[in-house]
LUMROVEX-530060 format. One record per residue: x, y, z of N, C-alpha, C in turn; residue number from 1; residue in one letter. Coordinates in Angstrom, 3 decimals. Layout:
<vexkes>
<vexke <X,Y,Z>,<X,Y,Z>,<X,Y,Z>,NUM,"A">
...
</vexkes>
This chain:
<vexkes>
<vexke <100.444,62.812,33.395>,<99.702,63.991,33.809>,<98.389,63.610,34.484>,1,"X">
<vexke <97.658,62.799,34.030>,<96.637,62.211,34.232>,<96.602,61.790,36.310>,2,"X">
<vexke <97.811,60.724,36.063>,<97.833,60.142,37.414>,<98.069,61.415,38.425>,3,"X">
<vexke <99.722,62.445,38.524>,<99.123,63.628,38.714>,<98.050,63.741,39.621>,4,"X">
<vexke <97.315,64.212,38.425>,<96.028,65.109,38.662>,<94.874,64.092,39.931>,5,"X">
<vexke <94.827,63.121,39.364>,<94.178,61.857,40.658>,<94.651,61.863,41.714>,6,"X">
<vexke <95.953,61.774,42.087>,<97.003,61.994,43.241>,<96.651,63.193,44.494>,7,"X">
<vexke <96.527,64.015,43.081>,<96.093,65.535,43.770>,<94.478,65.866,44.471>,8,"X">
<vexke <94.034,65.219,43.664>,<92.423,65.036,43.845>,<92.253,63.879,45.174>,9,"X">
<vexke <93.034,63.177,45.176>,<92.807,62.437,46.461>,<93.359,62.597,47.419>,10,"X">
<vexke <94.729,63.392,47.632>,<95.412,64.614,48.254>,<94.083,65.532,49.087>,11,"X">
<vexke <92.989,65.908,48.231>,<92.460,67.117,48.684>,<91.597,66.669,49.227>,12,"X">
<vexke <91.102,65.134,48.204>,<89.742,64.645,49.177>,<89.596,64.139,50.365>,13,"X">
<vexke <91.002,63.725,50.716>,<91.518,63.529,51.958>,<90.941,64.101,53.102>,14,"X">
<vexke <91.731,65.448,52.786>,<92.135,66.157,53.780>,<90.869,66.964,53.919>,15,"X">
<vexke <89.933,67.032,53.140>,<88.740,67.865,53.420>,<87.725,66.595,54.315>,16,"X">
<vexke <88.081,65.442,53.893>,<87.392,64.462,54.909>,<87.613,64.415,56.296>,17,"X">
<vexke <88.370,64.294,56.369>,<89.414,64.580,57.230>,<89.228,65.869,58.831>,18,"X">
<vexke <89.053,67.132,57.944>,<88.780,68.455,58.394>,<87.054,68.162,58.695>,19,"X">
<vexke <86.427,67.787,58.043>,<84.924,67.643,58.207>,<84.402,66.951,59.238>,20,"X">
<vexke <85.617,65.710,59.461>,<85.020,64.627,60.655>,<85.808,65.353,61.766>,21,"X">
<vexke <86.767,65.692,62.477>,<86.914,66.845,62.866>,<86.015,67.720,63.341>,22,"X">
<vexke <85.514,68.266,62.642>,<84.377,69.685,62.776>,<83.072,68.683,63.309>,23,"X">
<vexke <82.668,67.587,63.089>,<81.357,66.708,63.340>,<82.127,66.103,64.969>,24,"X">
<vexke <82.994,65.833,65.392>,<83.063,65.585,66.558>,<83.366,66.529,67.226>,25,"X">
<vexke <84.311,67.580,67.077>,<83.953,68.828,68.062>,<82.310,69.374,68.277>,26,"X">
<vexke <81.751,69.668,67.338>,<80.337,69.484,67.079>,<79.883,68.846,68.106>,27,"X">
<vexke <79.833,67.589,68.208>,<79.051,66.417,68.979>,<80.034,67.247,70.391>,28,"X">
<vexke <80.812,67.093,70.477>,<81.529,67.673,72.187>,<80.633,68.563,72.706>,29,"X">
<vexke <80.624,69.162,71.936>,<79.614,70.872,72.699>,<78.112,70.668,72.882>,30,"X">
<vexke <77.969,69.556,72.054>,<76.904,69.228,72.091>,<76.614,68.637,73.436>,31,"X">
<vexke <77.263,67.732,73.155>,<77.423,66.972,74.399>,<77.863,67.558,75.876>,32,"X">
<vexke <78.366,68.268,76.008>,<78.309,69.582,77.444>,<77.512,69.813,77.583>,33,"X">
<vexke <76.944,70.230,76.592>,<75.758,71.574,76.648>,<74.104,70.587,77.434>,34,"X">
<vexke <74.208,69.683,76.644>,<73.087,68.428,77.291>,<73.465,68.145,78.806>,35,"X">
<vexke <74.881,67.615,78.748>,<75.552,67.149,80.456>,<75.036,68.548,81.582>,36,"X">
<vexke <75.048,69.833,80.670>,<74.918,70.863,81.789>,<73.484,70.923,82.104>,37,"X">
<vexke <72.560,70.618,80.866>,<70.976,71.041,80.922>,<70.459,70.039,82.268>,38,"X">
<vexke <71.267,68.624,82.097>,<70.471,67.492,83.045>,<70.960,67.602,84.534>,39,"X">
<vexke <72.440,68.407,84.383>,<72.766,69.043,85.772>,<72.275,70.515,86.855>,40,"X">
<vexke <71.796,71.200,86.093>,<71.007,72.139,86.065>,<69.653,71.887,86.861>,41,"X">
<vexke <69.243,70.791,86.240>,<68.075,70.451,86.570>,<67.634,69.813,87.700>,42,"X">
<vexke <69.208,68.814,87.781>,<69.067,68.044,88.998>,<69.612,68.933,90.597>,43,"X">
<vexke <69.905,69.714,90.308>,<70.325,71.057,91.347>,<69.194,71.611,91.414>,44,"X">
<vexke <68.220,71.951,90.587>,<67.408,72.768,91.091>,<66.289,71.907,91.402>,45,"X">
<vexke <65.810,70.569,91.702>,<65.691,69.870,92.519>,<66.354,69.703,94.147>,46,"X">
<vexke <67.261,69.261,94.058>,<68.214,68.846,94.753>,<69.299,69.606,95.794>,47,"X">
<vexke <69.497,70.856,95.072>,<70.368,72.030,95.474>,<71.721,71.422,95.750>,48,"X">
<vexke <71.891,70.611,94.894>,<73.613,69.705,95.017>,<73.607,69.383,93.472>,49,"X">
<vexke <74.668,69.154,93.431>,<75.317,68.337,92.079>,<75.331,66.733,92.407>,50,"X">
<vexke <75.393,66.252,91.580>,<75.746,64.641,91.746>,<77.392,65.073,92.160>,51,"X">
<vexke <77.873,63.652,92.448>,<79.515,63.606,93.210>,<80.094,63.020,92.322>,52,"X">
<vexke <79.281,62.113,91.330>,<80.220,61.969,89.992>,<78.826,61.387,89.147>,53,"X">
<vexke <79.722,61.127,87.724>,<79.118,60.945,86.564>,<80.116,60.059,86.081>,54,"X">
<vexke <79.091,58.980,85.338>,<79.932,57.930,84.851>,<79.116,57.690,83.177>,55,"X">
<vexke <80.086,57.305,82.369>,<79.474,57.632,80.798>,<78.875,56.253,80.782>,56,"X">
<vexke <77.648,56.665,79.928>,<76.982,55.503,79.607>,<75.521,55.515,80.800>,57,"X">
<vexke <75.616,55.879,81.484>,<74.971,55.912,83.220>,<74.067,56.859,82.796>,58,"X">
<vexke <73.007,57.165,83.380>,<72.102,58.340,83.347>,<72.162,59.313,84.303>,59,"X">
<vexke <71.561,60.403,84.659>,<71.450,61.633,85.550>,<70.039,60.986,86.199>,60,"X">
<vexke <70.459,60.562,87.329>,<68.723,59.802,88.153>,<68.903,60.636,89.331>,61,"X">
<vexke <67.701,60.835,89.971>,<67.206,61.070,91.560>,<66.401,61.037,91.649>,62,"X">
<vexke <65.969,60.272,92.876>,<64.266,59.667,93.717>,<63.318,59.118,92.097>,63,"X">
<vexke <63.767,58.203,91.464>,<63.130,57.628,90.274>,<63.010,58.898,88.280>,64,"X">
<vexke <63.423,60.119,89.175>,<63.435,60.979,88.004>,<64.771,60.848,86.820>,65,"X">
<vexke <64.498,61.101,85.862>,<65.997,60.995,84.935>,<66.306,62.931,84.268>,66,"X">
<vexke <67.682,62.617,84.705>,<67.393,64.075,83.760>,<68.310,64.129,83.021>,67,"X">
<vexke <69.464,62.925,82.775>,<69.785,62.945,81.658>,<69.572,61.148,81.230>,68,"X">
<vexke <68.967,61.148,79.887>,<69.530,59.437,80.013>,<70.433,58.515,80.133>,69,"X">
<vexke <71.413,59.099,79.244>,<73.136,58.706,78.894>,<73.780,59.698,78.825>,70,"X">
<vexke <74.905,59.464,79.921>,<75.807,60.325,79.967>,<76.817,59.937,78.773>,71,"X">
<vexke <77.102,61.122,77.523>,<77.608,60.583,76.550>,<78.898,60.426,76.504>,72,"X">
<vexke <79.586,59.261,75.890>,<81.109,59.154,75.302>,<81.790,60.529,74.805>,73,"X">
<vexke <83.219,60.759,74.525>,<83.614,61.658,74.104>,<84.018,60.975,72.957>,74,"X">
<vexke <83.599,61.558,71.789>,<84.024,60.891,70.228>,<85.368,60.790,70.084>,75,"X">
<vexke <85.335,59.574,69.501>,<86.841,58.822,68.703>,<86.917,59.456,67.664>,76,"X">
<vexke <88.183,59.729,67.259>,<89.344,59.314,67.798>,<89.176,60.819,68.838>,77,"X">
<vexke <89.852,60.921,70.058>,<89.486,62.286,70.558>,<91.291,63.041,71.032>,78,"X">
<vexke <91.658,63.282,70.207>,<93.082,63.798,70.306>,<92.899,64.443,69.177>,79,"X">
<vexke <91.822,65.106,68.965>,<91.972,66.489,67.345>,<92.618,67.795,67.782>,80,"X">
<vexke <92.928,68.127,66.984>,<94.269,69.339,66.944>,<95.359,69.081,67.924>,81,"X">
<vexke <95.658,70.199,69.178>,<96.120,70.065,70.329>,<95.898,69.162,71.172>,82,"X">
<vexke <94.859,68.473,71.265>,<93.858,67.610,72.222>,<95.466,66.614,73.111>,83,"X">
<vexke <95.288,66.202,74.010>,<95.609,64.645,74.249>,<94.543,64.042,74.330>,84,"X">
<vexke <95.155,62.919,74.311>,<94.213,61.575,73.967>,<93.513,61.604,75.540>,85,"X">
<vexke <92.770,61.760,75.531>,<91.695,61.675,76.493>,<90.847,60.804,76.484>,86,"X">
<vexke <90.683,59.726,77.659>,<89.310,58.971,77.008>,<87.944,59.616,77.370>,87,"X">
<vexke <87.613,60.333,78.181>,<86.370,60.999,78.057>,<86.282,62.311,78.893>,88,"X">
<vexke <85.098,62.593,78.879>,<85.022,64.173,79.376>,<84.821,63.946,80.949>,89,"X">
<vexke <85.978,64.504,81.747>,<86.173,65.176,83.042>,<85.503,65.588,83.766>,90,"X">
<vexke <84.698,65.017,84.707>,<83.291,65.840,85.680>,<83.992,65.446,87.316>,91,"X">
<vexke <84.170,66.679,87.829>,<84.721,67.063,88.839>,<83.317,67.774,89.533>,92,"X">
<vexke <82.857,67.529,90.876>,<82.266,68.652,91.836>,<82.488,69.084,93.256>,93,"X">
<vexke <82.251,70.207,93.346>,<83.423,70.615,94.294>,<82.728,69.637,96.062>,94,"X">
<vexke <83.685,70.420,96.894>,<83.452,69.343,98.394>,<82.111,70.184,98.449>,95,"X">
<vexke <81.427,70.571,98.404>,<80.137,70.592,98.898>,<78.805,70.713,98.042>,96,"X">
<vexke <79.641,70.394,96.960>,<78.656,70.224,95.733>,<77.246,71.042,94.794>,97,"X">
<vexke <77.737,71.979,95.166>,<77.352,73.670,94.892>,<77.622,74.150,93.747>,98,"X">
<vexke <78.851,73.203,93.482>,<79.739,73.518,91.617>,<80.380,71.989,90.922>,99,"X">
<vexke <80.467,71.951,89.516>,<80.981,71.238,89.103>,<81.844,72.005,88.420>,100,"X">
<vexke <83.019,71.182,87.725>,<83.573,71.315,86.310>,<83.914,70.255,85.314>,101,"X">
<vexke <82.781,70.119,83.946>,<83.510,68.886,83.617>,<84.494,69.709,82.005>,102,"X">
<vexke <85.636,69.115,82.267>,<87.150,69.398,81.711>,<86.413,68.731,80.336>,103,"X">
<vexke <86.896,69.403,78.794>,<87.343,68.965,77.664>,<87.641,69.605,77.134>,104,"X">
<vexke <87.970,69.340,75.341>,<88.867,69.104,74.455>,<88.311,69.611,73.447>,105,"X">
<vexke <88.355,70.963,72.414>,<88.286,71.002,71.387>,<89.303,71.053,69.915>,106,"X">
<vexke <89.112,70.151,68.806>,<90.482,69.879,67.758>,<90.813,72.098,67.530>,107,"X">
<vexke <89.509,72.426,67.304>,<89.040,73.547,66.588>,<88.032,74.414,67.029>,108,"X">
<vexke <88.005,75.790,67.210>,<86.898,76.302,67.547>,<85.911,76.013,66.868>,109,"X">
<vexke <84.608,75.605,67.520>,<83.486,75.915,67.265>,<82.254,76.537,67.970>,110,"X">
<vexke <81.737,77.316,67.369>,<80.838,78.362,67.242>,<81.476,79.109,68.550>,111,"X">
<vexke <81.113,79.540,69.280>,<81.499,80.298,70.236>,<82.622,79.617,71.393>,112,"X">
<vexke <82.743,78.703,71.218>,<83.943,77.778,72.166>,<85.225,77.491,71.703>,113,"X">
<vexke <86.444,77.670,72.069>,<87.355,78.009,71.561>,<88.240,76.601,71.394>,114,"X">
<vexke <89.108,76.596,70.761>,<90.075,75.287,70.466>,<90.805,75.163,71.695>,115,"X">
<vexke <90.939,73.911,71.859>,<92.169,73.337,72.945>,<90.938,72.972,74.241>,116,"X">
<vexke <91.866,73.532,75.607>,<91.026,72.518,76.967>,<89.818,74.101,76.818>,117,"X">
<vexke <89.064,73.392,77.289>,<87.713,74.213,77.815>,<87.428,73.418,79.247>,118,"X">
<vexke <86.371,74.400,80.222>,<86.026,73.765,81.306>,<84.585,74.694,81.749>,119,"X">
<vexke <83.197,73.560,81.364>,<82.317,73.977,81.415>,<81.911,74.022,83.216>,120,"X">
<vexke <81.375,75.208,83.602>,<81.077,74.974,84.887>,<79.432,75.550,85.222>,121,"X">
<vexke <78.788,75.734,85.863>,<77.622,76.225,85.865>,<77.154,77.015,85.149>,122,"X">
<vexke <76.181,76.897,84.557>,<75.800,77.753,83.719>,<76.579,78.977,82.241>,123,"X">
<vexke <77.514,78.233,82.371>,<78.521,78.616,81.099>,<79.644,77.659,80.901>,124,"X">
<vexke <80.617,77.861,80.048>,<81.456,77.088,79.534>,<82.891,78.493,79.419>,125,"X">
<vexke <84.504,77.980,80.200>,<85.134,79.121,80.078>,<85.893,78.566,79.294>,126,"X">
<vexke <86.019,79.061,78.362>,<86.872,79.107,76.744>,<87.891,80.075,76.385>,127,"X">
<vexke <88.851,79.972,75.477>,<89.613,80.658,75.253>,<89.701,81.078,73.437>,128,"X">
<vexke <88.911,81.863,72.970>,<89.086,82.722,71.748>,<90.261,83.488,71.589>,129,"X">
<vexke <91.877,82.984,71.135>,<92.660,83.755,70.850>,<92.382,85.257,70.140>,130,"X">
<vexke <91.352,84.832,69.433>,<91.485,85.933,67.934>,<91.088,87.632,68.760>,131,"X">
<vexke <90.385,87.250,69.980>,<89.715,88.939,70.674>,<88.984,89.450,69.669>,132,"X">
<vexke <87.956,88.563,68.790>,<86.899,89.611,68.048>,<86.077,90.059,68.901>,133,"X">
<vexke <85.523,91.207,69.389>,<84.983,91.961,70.218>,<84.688,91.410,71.395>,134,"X">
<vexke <85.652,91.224,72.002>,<85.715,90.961,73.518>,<84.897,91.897,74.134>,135,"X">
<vexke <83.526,91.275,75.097>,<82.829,91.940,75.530>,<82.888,92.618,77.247>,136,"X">
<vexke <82.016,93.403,77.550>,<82.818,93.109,79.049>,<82.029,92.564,80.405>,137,"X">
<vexke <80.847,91.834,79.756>,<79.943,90.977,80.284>,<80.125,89.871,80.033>,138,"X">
<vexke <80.318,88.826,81.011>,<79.869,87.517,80.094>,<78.641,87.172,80.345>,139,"X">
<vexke <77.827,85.460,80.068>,<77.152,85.225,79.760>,<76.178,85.402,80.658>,140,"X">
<vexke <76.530,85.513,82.334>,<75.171,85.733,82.657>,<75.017,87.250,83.161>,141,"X">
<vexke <75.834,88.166,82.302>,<75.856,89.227,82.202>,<76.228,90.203,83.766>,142,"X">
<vexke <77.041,89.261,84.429>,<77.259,90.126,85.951>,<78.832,90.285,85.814>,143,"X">
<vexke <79.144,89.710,85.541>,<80.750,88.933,85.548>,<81.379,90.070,84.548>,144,"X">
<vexke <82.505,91.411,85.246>,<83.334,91.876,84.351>,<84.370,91.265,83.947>,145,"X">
<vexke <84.894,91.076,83.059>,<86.052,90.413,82.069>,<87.290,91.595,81.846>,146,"X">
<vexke <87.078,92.960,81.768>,<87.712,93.825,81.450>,<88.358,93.573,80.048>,147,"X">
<vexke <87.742,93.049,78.956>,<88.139,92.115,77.775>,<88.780,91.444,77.671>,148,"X">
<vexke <88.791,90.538,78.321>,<89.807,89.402,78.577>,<89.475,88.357,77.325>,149,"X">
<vexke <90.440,87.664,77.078>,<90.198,87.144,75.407>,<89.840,85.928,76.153>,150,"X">
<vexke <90.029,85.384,77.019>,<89.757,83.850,77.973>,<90.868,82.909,78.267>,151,"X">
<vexke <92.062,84.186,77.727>,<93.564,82.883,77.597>,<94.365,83.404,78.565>,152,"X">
<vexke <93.784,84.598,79.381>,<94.739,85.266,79.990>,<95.389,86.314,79.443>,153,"X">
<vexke <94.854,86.852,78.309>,<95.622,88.318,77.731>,<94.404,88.994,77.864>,154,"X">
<vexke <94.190,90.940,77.425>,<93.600,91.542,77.585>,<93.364,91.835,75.902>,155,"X">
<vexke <92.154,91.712,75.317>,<91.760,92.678,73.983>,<91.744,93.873,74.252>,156,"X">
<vexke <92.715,94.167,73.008>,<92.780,95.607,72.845>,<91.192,96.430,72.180>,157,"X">
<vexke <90.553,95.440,71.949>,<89.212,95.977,70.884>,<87.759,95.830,72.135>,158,"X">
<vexke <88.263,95.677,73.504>,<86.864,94.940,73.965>,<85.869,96.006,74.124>,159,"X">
<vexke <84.867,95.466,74.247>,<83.470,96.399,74.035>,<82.444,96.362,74.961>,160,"X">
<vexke <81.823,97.895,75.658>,<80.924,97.572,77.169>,<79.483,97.054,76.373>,161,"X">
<vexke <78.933,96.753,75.382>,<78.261,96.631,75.070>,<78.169,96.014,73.543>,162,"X">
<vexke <77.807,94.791,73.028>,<77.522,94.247,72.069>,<77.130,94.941,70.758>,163,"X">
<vexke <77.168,95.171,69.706>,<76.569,95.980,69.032>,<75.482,94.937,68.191>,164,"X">
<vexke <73.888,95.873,67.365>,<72.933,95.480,67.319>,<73.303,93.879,66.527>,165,"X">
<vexke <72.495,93.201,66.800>,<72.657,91.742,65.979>,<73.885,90.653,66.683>,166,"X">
<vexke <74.206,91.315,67.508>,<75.146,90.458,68.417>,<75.056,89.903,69.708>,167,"X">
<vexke <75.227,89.169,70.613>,<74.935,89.063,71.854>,<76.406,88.389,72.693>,168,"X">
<vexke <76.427,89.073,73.802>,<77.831,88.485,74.372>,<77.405,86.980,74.957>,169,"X">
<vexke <78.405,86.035,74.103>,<78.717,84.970,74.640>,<79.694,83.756,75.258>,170,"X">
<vexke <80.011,84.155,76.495>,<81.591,83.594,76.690>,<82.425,84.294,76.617>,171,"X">
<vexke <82.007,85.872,76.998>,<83.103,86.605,76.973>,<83.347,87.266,75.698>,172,"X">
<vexke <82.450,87.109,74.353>,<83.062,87.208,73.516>,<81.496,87.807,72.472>,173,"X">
<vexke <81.841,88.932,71.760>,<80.301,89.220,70.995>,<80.286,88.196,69.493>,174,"X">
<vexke <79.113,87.320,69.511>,<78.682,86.427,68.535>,<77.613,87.057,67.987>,175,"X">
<vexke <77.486,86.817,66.396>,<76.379,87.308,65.850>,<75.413,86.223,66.529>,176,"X">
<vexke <74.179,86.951,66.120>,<72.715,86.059,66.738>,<72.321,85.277,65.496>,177,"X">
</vexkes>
């Protein structure tokens, strides 16, 4: 009975380890966009172009300025949930360099970004929230109708022209604040 019960206990401790490191590298992903977009952002509104590529490890430079230091790795192991094995995050900009998109991978939603491919592009990130909790009909920079679009290509049946108090539309989607 004894052994059992240990079996089971390391059964659980497993798998909650497991689920946690998981949640700490999707974590670090968004994180890591969200920085890649701030130092791209920046270097456009300098510049009024995007860089033509990005290489990890490399910094965000122009005329001696940095605006990002390191362009970061995509965390190992990086094939969580749906994922393929990808070795790092995808930065594409278009022929005249006006837009980027860099392509990734979440195991699991987190916080407002949805599980599976995402593709952050200027000033937002387009995600796909199966669940349609109050699909809004603004997205983030509030011009853009969605008509409640959940982000996967279906329509919410619940979507909403307006956020209700304590919420704010983000990604298409109302998040508490």
């Amino acid at each position: 009975m004894v052994i059992a019960v240990m079996v089971m206990l390391t059964i659980l401790i497993v798998s909650v380890t497991t689920s946690l490191r998981m949640a700490n590298r999707d974590n670090k992903r968004v994180t890591d966009i969200k920085q890649i977009q701030s130092g791209l952002e920046m270097y456009y509104r300098d510049y009024g172009l995007y860089p033509t590529s990005l290489s990890v490890g490399s910094p965000i430079i122009g005329d001696g300025r940095t605006y990002l230091n390191t362009i970061p790795s995509n965390p190992v192991p990086n094939n969580d949930g749906t994922c393929a094995n990808n070795a790092n995050y995808a930065y594409t900009s278009d022929a005249n360099r006006t837009s980027y998109h860099i392509d990734f991978c979440l195991g699991a939603r987190t916080a407002d970004v949805g599980p599976g491919n995402n593709d952050a592009v200027p000033g937002d990130i387009i995600t796909c929230i199966p669940d349609c909790y109050m699909s809004c009909n603004y997205g983030l920079t509030g011009t853009t109708a969605n008509n409640g679009s959940d982000g996967c290509g279906a329509t919410c049946a619940n979507a909403v022209s307006l956020c209700p108090t304590n919420y704010s539309c983000s990604y298409n989607h109302c998040m508490a604040n």
